[in-house]
mmCIF file as gemmi writes it, N, C-alpha and C atoms, coordinates in Angstrom:
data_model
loop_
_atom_site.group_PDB
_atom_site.id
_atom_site.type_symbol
_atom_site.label_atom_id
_atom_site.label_alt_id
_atom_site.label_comp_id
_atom_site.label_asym_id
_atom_site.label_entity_id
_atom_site.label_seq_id
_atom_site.pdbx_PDB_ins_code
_atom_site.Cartn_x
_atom_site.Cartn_y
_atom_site.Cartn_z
_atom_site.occupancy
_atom_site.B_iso_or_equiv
_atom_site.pdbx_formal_charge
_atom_site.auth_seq_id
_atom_site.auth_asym_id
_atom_site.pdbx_PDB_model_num
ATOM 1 N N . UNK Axp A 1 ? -2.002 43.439 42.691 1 0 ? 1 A 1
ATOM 2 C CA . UNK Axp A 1 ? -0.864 43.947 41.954 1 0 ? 1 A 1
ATOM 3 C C . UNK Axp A 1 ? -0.715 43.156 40.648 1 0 ? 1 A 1
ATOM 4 N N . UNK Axp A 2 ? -0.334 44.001 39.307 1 0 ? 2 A 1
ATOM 5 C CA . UNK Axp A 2 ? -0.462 43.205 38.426 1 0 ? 2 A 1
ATOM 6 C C . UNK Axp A 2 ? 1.105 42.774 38.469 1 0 ? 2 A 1
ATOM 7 N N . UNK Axp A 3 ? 1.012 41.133 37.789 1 0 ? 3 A 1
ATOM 8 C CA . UNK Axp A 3 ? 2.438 40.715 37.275 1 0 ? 3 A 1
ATOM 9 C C . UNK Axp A 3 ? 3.153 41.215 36.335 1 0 ? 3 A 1
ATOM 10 N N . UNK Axp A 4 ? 4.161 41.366 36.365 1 0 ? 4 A 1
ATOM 11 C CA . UNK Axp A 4 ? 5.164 41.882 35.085 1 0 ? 4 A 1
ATOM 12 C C . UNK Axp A 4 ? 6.539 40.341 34.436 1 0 ? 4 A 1
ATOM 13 N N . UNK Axp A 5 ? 6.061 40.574 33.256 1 0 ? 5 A 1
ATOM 14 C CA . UNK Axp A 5 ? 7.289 39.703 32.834 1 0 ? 5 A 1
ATOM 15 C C . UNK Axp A 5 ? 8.327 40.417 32.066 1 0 ? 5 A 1
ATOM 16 N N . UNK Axp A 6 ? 9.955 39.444 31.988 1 0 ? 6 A 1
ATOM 17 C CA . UNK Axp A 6 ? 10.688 39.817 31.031 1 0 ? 6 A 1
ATOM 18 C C . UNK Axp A 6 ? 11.097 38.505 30.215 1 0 ? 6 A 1
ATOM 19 N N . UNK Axp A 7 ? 11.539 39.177 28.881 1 0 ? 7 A 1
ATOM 20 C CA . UNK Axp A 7 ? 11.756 38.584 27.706 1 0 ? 7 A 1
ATOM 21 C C . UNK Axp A 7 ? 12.848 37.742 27.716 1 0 ? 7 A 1
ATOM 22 N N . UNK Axp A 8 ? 13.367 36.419 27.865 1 0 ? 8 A 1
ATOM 23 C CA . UNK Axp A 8 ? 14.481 35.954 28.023 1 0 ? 8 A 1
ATOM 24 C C . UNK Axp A 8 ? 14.642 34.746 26.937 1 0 ? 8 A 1
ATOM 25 N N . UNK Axp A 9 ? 15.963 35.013 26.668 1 0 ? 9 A 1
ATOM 26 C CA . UNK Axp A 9 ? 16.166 34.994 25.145 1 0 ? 9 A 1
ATOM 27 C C . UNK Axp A 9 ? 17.489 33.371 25.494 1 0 ? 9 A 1
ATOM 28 N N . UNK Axp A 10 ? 16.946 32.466 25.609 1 0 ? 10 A 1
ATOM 29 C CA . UNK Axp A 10 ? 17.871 31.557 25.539 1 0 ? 10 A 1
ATOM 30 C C . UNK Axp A 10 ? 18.418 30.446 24.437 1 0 ? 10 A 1
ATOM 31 N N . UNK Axp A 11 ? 19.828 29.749 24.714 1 0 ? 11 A 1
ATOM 32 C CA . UNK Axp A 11 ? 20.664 28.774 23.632 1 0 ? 11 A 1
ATOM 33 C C . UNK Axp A 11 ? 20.436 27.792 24.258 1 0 ? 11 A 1
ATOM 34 N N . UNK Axp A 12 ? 19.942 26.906 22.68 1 0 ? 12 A 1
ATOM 35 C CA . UNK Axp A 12 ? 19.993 25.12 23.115 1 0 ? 12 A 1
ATOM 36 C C . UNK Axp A 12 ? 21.068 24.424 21.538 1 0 ? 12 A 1
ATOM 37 N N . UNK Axp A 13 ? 21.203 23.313 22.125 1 0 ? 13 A 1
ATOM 38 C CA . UNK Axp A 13 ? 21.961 22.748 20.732 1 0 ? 13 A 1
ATOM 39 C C . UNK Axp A 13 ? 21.453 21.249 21.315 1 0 ? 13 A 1
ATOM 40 N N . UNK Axp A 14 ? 21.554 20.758 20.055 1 0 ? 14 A 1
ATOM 41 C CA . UNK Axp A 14 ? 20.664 19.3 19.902 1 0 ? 14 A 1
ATOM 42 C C . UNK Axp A 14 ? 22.454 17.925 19.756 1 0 ? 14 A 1
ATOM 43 N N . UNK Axp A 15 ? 21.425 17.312 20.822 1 0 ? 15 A 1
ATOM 44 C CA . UNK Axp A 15 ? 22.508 16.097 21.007 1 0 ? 15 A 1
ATOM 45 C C . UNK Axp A 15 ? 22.607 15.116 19.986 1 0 ? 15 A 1
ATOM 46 N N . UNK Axp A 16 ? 23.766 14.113 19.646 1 0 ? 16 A 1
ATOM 47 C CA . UNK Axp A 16 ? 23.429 13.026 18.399 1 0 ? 16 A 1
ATOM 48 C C . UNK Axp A 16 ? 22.368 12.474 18.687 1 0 ? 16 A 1
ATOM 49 N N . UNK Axp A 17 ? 21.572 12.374 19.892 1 0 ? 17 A 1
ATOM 50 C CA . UNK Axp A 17 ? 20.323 11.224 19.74 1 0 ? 17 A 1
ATOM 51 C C . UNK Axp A 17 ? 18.967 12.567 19.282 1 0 ? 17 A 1
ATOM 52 N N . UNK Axp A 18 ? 18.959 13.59 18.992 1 0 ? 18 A 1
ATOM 53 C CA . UNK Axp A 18 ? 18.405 14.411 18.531 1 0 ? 18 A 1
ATOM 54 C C . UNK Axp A 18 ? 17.736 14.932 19.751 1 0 ? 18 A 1
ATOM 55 N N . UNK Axp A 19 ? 17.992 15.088 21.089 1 0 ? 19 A 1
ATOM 56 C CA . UNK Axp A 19 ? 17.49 15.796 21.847 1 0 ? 19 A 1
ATOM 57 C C . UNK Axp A 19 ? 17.763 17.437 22.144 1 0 ? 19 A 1
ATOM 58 N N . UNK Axp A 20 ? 17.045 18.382 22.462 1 0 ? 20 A 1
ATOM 59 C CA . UNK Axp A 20 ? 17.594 19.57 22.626 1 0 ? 20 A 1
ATOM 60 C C . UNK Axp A 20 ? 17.955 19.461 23.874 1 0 ? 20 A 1
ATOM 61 N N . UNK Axp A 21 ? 19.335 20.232 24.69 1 0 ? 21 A 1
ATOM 62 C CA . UNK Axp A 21 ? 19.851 20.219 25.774 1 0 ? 21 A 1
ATOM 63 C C . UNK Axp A 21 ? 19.832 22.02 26.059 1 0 ? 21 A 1
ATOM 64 N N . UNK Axp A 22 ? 19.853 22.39 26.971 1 0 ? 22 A 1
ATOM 65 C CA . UNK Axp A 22 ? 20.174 23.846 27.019 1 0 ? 22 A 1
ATOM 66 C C . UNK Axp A 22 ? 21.424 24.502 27.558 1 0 ? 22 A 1
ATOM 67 N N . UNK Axp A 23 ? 22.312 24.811 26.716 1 0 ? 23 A 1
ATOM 68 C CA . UNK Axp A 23 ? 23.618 24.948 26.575 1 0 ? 23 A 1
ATOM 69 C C . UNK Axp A 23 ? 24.09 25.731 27.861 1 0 ? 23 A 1
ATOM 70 N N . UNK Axp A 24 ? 23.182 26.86 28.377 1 0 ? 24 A 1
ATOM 71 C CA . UNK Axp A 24 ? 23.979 27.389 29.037 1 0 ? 24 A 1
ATOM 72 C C . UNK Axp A 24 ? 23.831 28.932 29.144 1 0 ? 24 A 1
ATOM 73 N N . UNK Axp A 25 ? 23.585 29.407 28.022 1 0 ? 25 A 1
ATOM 74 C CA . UNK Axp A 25 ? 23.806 30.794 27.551 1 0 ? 25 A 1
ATOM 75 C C . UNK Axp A 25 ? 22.506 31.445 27.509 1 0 ? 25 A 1
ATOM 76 N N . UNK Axp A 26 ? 21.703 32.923 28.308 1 0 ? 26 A 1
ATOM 77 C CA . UNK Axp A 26 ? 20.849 33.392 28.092 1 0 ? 26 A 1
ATOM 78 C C . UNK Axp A 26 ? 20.914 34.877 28.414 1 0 ? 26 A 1
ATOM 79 N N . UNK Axp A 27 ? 19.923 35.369 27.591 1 0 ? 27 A 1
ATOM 80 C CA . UNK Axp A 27 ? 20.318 37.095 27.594 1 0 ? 27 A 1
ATOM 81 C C . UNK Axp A 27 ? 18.301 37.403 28.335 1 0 ? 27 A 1
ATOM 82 N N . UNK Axp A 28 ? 18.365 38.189 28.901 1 0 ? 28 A 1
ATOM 83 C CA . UNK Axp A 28 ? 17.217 38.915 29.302 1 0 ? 28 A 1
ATOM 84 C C . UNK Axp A 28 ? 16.765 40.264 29.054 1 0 ? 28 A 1
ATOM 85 N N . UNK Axp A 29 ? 15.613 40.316 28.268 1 0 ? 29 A 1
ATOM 86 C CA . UNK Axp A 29 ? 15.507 42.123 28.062 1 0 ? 29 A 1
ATOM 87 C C . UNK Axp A 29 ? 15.109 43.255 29.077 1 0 ? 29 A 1
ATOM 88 N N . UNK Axp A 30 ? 15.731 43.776 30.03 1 0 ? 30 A 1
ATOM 89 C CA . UNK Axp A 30 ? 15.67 44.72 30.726 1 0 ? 30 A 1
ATOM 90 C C . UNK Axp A 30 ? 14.633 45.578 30.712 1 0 ? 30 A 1
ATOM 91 N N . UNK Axp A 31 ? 12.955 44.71 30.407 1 0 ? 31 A 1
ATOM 92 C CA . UNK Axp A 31 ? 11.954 46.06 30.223 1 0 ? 31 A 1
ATOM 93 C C . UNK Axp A 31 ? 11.262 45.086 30.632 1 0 ? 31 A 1
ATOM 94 N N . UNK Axp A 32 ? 10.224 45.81 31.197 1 0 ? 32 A 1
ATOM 95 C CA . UNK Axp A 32 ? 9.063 45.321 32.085 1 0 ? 32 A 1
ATOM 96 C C . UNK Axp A 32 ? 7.662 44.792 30.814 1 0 ? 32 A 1
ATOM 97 N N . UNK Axp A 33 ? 6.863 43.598 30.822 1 0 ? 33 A 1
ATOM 98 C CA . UNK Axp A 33 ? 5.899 43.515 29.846 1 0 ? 33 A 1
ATOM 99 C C . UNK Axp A 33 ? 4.742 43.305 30.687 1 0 ? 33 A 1
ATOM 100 N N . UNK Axp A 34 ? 3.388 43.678 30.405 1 0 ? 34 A 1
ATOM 101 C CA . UNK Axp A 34 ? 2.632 42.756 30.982 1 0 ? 34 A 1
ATOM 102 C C . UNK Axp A 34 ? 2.434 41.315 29.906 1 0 ? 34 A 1
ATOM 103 N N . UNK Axp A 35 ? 1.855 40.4 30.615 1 0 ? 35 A 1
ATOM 104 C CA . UNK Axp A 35 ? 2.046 38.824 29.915 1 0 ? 35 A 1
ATOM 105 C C . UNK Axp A 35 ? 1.502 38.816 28.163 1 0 ? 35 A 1
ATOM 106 N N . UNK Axp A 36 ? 0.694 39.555 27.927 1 0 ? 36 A 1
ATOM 107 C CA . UNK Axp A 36 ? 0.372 39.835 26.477 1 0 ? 36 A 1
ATOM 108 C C . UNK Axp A 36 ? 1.249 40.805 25.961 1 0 ? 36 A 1
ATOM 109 N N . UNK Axp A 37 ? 1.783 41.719 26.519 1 0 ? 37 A 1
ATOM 110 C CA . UNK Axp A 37 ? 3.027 41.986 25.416 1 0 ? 37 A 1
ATOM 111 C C . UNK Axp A 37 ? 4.178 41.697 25.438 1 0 ? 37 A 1
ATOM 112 N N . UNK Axp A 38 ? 4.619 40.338 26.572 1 0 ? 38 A 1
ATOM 113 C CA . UNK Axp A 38 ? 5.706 40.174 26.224 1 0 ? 38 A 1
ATOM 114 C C . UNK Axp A 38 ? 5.654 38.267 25.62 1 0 ? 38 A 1
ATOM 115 N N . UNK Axp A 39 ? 4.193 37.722 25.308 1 0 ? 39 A 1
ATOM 116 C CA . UNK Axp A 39 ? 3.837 36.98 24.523 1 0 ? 39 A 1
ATOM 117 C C . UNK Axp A 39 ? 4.364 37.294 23.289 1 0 ? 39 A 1
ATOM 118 N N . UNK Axp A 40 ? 3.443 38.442 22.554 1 0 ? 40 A 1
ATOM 119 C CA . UNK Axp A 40 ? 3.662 39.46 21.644 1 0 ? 40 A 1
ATOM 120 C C . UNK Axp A 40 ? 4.884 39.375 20.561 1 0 ? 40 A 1
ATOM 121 N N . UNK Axp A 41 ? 5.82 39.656 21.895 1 0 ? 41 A 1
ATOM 122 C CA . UNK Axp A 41 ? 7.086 40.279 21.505 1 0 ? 41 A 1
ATOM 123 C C . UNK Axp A 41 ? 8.199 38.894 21.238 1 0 ? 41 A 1
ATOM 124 N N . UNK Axp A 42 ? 7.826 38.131 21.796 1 0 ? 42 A 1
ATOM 125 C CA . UNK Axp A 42 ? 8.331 36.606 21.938 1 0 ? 42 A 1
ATOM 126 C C . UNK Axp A 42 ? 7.963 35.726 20.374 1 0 ? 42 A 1
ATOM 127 N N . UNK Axp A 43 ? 6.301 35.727 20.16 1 0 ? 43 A 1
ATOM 128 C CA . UNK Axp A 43 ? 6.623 34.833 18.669 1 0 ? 43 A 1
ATOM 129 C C . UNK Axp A 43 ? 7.277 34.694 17.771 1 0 ? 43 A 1
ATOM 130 N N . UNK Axp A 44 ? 6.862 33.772 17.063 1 0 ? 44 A 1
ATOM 131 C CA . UNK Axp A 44 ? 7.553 33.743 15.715 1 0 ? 44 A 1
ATOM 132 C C . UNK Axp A 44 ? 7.553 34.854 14.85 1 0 ? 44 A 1
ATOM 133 N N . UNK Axp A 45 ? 7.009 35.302 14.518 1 0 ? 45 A 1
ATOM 134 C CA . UNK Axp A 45 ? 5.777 36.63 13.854 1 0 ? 45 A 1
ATOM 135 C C . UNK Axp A 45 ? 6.662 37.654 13.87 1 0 ? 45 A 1
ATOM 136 N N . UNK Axp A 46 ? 7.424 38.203 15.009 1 0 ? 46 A 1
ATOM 137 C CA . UNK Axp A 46 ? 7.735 39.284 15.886 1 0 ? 46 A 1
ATOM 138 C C . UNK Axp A 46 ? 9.413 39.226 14.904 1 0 ? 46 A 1
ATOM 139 N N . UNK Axp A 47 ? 9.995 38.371 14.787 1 0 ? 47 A 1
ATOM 140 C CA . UNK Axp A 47 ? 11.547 37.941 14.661 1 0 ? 47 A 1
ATOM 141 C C . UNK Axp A 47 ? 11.27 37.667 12.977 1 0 ? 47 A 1
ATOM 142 N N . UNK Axp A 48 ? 12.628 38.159 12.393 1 0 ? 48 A 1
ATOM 143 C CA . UNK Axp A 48 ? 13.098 37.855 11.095 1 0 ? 48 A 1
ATOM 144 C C . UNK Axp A 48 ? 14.606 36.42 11.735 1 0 ? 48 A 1
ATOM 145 N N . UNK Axp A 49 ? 14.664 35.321 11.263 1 0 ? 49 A 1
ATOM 146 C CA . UNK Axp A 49 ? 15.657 34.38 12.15 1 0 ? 49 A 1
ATOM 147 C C . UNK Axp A 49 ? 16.684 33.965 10.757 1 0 ? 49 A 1
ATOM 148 N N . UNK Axp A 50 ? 17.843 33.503 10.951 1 0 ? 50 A 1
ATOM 149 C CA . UNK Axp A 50 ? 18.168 33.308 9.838 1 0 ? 50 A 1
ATOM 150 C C . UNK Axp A 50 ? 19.423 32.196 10.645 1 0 ? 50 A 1
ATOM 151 N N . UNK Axp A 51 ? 18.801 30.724 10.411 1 0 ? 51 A 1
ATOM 152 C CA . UNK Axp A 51 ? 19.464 29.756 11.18 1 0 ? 51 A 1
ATOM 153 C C . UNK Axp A 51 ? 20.434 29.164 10.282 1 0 ? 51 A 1
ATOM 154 N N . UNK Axp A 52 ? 21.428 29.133 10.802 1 0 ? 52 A 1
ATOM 155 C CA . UNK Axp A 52 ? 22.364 28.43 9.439 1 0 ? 52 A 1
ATOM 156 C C . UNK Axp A 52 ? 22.929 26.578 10.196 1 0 ? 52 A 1
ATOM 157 N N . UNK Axp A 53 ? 22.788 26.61 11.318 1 0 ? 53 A 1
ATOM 158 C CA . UNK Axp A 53 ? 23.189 25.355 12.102 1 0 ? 53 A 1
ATOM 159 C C . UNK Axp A 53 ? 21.86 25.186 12.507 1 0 ? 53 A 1
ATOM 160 N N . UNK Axp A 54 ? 22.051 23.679 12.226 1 0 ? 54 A 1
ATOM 161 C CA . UNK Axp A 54 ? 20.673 23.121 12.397 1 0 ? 54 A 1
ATOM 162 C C . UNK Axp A 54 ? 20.538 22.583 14.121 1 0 ? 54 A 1
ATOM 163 N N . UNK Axp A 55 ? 21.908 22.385 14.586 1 0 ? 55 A 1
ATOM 164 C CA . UNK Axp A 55 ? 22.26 21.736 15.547 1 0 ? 55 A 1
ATOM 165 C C . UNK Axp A 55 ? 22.08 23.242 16.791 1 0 ? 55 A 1
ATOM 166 N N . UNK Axp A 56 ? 22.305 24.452 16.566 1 0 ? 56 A 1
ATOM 167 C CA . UNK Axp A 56 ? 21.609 24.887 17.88 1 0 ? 56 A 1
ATOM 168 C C . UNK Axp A 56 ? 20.267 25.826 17.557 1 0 ? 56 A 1
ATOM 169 N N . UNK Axp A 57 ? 19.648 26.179 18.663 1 0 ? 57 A 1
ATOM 170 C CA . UNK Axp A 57 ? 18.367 27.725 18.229 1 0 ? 57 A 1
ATOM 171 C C . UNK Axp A 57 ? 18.71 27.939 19.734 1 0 ? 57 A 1
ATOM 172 N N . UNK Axp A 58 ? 17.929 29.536 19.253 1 0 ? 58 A 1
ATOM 173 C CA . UNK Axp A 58 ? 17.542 30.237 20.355 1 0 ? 58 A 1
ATOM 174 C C . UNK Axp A 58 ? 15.913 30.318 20.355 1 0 ? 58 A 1
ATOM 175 N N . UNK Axp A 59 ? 15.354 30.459 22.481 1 0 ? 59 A 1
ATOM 176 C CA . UNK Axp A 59 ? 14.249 30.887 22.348 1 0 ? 59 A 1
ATOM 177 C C . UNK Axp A 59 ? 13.669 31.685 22.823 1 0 ? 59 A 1
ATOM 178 N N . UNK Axp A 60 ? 12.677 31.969 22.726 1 0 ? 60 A 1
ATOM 179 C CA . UNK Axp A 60 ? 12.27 33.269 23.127 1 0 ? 60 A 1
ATOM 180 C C . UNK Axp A 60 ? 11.25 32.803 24.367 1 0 ? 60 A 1
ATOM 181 N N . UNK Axp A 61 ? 11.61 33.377 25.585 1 0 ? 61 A 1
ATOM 182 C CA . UNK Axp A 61 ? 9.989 32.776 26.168 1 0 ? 61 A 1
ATOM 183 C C . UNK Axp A 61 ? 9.781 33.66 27.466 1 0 ? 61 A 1
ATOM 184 N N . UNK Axp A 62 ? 8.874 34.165 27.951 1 0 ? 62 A 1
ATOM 185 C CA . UNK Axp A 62 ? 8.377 35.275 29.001 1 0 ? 62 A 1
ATOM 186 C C . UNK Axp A 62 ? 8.159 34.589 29.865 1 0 ? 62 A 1
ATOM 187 N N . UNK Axp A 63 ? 9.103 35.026 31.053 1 0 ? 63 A 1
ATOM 188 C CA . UNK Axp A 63 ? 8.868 35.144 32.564 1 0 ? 63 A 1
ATOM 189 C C . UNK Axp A 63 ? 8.89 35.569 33.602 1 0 ? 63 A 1
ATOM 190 N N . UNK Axp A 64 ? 8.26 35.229 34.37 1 0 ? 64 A 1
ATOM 191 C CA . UNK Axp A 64 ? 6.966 36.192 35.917 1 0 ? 64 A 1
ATOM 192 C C . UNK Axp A 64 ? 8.616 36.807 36.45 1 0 ? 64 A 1
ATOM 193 N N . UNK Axp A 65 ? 8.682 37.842 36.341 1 0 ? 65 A 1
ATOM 194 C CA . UNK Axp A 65 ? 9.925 38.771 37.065 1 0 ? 65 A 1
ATOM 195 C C . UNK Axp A 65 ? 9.713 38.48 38.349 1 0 ? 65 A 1
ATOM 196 N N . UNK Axp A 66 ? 10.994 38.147 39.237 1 0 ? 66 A 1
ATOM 197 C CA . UNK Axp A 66 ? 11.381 37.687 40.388 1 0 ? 66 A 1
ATOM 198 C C . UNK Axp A 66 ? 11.004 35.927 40.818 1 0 ? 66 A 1
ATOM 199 N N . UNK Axp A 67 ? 10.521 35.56 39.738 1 0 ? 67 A 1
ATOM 200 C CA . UNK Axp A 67 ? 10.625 33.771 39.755 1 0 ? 67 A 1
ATOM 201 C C . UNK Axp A 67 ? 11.63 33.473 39.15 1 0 ? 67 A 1
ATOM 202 N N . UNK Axp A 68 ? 12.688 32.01 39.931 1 0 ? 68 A 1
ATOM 203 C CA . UNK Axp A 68 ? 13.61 31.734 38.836 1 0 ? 68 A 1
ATOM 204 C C . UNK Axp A 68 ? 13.694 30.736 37.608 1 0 ? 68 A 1
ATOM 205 N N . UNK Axp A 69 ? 14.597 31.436 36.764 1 0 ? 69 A 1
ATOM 206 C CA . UNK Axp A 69 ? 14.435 30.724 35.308 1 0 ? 69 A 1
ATOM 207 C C . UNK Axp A 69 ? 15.157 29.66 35.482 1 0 ? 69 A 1
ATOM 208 N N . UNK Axp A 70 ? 14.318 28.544 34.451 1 0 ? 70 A 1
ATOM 209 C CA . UNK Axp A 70 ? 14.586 27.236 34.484 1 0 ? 70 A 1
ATOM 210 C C . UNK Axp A 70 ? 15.051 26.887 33.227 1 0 ? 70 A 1
């Protein structure tokens, strides 16, 4: 059976000692990828970003549907 991933789109904000922490907050895209298109769909490449706080990002990163996110 092949694996399927989804796109999950999470918030980090960076501590005074400059570490990233992960805030808390994540959205998931409701569509099935196999691992190359939801690579794909995840880069940099893929996104126009327009960061105005340096102190949080979001990221983009694909995972195995029905494993849990960490």
């Amino acid at each position: 059976m092949m694996k399927t991933f989804l796109l999950v789109i999470t918030m980090w904000g960076q501590t005074a000692e400059g570490d990233w922490l992960y805030i808390g907050n994540q959205a998931v895209l409701n569509h099935e990828f196999t691992y190359e298109q939801c690579e794909k769909l995840a880069a940099d490449e893929s996104w126009t970003r327009w960061m105005d706080n340096e102190y949080y990002d979001v990221q983009f990163e694909c995972h195995e549907k029905g494993t849990e996110l960490k």
